[in-house]
C-alpha positions in Angstrom: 38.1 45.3 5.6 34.4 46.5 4.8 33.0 49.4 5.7 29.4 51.0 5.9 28.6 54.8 5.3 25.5 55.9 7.6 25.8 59.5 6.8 29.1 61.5 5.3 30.1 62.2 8.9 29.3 58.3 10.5 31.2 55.5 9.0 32.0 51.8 10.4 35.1 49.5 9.9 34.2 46.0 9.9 36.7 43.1 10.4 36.9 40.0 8.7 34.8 37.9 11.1 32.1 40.9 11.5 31.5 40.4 7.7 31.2 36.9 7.6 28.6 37.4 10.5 26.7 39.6 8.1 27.3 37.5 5.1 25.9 34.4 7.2 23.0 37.1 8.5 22.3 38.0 4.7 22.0 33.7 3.7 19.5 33.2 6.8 15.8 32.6 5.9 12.9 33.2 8.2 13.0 29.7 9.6 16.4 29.5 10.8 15.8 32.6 13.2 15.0 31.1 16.7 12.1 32.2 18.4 11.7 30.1 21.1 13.0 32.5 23.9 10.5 35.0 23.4 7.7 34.1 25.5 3.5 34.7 23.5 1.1 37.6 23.6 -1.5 37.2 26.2 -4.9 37.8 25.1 -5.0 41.3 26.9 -1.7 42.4 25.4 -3.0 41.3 22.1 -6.4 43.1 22.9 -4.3 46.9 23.6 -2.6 46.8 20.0 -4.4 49.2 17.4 -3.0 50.2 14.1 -0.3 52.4 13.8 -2.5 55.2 12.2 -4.5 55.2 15.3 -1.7 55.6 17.2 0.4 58.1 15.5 -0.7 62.1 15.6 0.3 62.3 11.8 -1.1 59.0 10.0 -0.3 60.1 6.5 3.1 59.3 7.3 3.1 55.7 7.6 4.2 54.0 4.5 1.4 51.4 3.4 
């Protein structure tokens, strides 16, 4: 059985089949993830988006 280590304190035991879930999530490209369910951006939502350094009171953290 896996496991994964979060922090000393947090770990996870995996079973068999949750590992071959991840080991199928690891072998998945960009085009086998179905998008079809999640419905587009409106024009107006797309309008309200700015820049997470715009957004954020502390821009210098924001990896670039």
């Amino acid at each position: 059985m896996g496991s994964l280590v979060l922090r000393r304190e947090m770990k996870f035991e995996f079973t068999p089949e949750q590992l071959e879930e991840i080991k199928r999530w690891e072998q998945m490209t960009d085009d086998d993830i179905d998008y079809s369910d999640i419905p587009p951006l409106t024009d107006e939502e797309l309008a309200k988006f700015k820049p997470a350094r715009l957004r954020l009171k502390n821009p210098k953290n924001i990896a670039s």
